[in-house]
C-alpha positions, 0 to 999 in steps of 0.5 A: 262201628265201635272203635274201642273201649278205654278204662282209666283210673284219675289220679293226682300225681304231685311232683316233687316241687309240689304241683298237681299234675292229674293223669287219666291212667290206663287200667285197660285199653281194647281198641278195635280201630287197628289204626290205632294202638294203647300207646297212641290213640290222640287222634281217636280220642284227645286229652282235653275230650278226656277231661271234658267227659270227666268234668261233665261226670263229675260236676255236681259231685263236691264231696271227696268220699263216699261212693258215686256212678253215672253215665254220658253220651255225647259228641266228641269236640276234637274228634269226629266221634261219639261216646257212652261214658261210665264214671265210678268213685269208690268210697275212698275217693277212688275215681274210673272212668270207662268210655266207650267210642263210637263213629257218629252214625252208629245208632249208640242208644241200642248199644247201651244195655250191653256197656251198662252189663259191662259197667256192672261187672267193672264194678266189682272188679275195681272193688276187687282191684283195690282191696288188691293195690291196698294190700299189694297182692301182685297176683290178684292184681294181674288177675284183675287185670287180665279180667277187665280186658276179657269182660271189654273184649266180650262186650265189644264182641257183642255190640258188633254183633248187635251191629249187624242187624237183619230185617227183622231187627231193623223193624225193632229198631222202629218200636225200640225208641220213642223218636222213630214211634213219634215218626211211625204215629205222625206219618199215619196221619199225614204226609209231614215236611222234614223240618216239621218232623225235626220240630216234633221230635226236639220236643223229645230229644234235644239232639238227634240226627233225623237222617239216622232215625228214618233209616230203617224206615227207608231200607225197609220202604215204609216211606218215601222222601220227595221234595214238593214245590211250595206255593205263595201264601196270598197273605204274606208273599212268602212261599209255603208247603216248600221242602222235603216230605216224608210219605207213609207207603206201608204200616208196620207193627210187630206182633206174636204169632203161633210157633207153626214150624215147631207145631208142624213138627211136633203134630208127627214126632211126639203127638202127645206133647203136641196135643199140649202145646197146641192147648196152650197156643189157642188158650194164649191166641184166643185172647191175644189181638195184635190190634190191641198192644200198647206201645209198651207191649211193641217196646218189650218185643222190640227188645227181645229182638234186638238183645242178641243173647234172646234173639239166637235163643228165639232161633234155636227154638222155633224149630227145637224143643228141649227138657228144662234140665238140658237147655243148650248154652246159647247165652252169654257167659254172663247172661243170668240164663234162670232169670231170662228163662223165668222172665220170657215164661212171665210174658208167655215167650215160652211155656213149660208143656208136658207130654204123656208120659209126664216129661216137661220141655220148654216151648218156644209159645209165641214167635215174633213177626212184622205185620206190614199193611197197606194204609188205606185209612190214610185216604180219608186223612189225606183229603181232610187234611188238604180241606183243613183250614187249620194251618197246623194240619193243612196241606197243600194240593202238590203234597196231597197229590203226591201222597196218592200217587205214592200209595197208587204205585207203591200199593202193589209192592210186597216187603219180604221180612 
């Protein structure tokens, strides 16, 4: 969960003898962690981590103007916490820093969208906060102020509600990155050792917590984890094929599927509308395959379900259907509604559809859900691999027995999404 959100302003105050003494001074300081307060926050964040993020924003940076901007994530060394941090240097040297914490199994990478619209609009306010200071105009600074600390309060407003994912937002989890679609694709086409996995993926990200990364996969019993008793290897006398494996029981992708609920519903409350719509959805299904979709067709759908703006306004419009004109605000105030509205109608989402008498209203044309299956066409992969052998796809006897007892017994289970 995120503890807080901390805006500073780096200055380089000189004492009267002077010496340098730099200072992170606060421009705004929302914390949600109640154990702590604005004034006393150490043991959330230290000085020295403060200084630490700083220098990894701005090493490379040598001119003193000109205008600069960056992002970190990373650990937290005094702390047991982790961070998405912004930098900003203005033209005129001007230097802020935002950071954003967290605890250290939140998932911080769905989270970033949101800090990067936050960091969006701190930029216009601290242009406007400057031309302020310069001017000493008491008021708009007050204003400015009071601003910054409405858009950190919203932004954390809306990564706790981004936190509270549902299951279908746990399978988009899945789609959303390509660490868990590396684990998705390698699992159908063997059983494969924890470690081995943890290889895998250090190819694509260098740091990772696997643990986090199966998650979803575990909550929502795709996989099971067991631990196989390895065998010696005649060769070399050591003990191979020992650890934990990682079982693919169920497939899963995301796929659209026809508004059913709003056809049903229209099919007696306005036949001419529906009549429509029901020709846009066959013109749009007679060409889609779910089979087909790339891996940036289920990362585009992963996040429509994880944006939380877009996913209350899939809600609202599986059942509902309204003129273009009279479009309920269930965006964000700072969500830019047209060019959302332009880009789900881009990617068929919705679709403008005409009635009889010639009124247009905005159709949700494609709703979103997981497909989940039975992977049978692992059998044939199962028996291959433990025939192989090639020591990269190899498996042993124990691991092959134990990936066709789990699809025997998991075969009759059904996840409800």
């Amino acid at each position: 969960m995120i503890q807080g959100i901390f805006c500073f302003q780096f200055v380089l105050n000189q004492s009267p003898s002077g010496e340098i003494e730099p200072e992170f001074k606060p421009v705004q300081i929302v914390l949600k962690n109640e154990d702590f307060t604005p004034n006393s926050y150490s043991g959330l964040i230290a000085e020295n981590d403060i200084f630490a993020i700083f220098y990894q924003h701005t090493t490379g940076i040598y001119a003193s103007k000109g205008g600069h901007s960056n992002y970190y994530t990373g650990r937290l060394k005094e702390t047991p916490y982790q961070v998405i941090s912004y930098y900003k240097q203005e033209a005129d040297g001007t230097q802020y820093i935002t950071i954003s914490i967290f605890e250290l199994d939140d998932e911080i990478a769905i989270f970033e969208d949101l800090i990067k619209d936050l960091t969006i609009r701190l930029d216009n306010s601290f242009e406007t906060l400057l031309k302020a200071n310069a001017a000493k105009q008491t008021s708009i600074i007050l204003k400015i102020n009071d601003k910054i600390k409405t858009d950190i309060s919203f932004t954390i407003f809306q990564v706790e509600r981004l936190a509270n994912l549902d299951r279908l937002q746990k399978v988009a989890l899945i789609f959303n990155t390509r660490e868990r679609l590396t684990i998705l694709k390698t699992l159908r086409e063997k059983p494969i050792s924890k470690s081995n996995m943890k290889d895998i993926l250090e190819k694509i990200k260098p740091v990772f917590n696997i643990d986090i990364l199966i998650e979803p996969f575990l909550e929502l019993n795709l996989i099971r984890r067991d631990w196989i008793k390895g065998e010696k290897d005649r060769a070399t006398g050591r003990m191979k094929f020992q650890g934990e494996y990682l079982f693919l029981v169920k497939d899963i992708t995301l796929a659209r599927v026809p508004n059913n609920t709003l056809l049903d519903h229209l099919k007696t409350s306005n036949p001419s509308l529906y009549e429509n719509f029901e020709k846009k959805t066959i013109e749009f299904f007679s060409k889609y395959d779910p089979l087909l979709q790339t891996d940036e067709d289920l990362g585009r759908m992963s996040m429509l379900l994880l944006n939380p703006d877009i996913y209350d306004f899939l809600a609202l419009m599986r059942k509902n259907y309204y003129p273009i004109a009279k479009i309920p605000k269930v965006f964000s105030e700072y969500a830019n509604t047209q060019r959302i509205l332009d880009w789900l109608r881009d990617i068929q989402v919705i679709a403008n559809v005409k009635d009889g008498e010639n009124r247009e209203f905005v159709c949700l044309l494609t709703d979103i859900k997981p497909l989940i299956i039975f992977p049978e066409y692992l059998l044939p992969k199962i028996q291959k691999a433990y025939q192989s052998f090639d020591k990269k796809v190899q498996i042993s006897h124990e691991i092959a027995k134990k990936a066709l007892e789990l699809l025997e017994v998991t075969y009759p289970e059904k996840i409800d999404l």
